[in-house]
N, C-alpha and C positions, 0 to 999 in steps of 0.2 A: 497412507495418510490415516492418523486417529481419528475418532468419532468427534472428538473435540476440533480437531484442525476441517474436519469434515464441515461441522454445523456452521464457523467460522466461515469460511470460504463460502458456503451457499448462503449466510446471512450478508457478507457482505454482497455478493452476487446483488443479492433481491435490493440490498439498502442503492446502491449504484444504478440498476433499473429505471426504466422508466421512461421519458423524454430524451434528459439527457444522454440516455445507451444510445437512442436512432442517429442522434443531432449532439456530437459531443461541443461542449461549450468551450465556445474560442477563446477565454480563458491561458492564464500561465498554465503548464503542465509541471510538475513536479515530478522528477523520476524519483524514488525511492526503492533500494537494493539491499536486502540481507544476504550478507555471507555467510558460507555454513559455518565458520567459526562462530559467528555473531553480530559481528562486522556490521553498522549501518552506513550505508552511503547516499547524497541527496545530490543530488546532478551529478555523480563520480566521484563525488569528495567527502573521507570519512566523518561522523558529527556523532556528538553525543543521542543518548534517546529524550533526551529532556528538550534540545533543540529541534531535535523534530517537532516534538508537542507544538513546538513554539511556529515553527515553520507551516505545519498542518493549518492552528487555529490561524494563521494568515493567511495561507491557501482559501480557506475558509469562506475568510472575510472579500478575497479578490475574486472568488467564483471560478476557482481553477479546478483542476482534476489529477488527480496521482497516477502515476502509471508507474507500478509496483512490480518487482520482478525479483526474487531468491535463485540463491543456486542451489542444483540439484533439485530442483523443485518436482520430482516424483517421489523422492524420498523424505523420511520426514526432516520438519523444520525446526531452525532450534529453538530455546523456548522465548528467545525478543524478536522470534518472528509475528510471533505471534500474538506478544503486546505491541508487536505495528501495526497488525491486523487489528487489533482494538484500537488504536488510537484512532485508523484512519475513520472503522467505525464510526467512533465518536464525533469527529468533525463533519459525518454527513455528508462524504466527500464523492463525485463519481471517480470513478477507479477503472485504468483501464490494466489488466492482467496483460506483463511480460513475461518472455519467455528469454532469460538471455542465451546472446550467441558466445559460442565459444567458450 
């Protein structure tokens, strides 16, 4: 992983933190999945990056949580992983790290 996907990942860490890590908020969960092609998926079903935004800032507003997971995720990511990793940022979201199976 780069120094940048590095800083990324322990920023979002620290932004997720908190209350919510012990006691996660029963809240809708939002899965969100990048492919290593590029691929975004939101419950299983593929969507643009702009609907996510759109989906996020609703997430947002309902007090839900993302639970984010890439494939290959020891290797690096490609680069709209990484503006997911910003977005979720941005909406201030708790975020729980998947790991998928299979």
């Amino acid at each position: 992983m780069g120094i940048a996907a590095s800083f990324l990942v322990a920023q979002l860490a620290v932004s997720s933190c908190g209350d919510t890590a012990v006691h996660p908020t029963p809240g809708k969960i939002l899965a969100v999945h990048v492919k290593s092609d590029g691929t975004i998926l939101i419950d299983g079903k593929v969507t643009s990056f702009e609907q996510l935004k759109s989906d996020l800032v609703a997430l947002s507003k309902e007090g839900g949580t993302v639970r984010y997971s890439r494939d290959n995720p020891t290797g690096d990511p490609p680069p709209n992983a990484m503006e997911v990793i910003k977005a979720i940022i941005a909406e201030k979201l708790p975020v729980q790290m998947a790991v998928p199976v299979g």
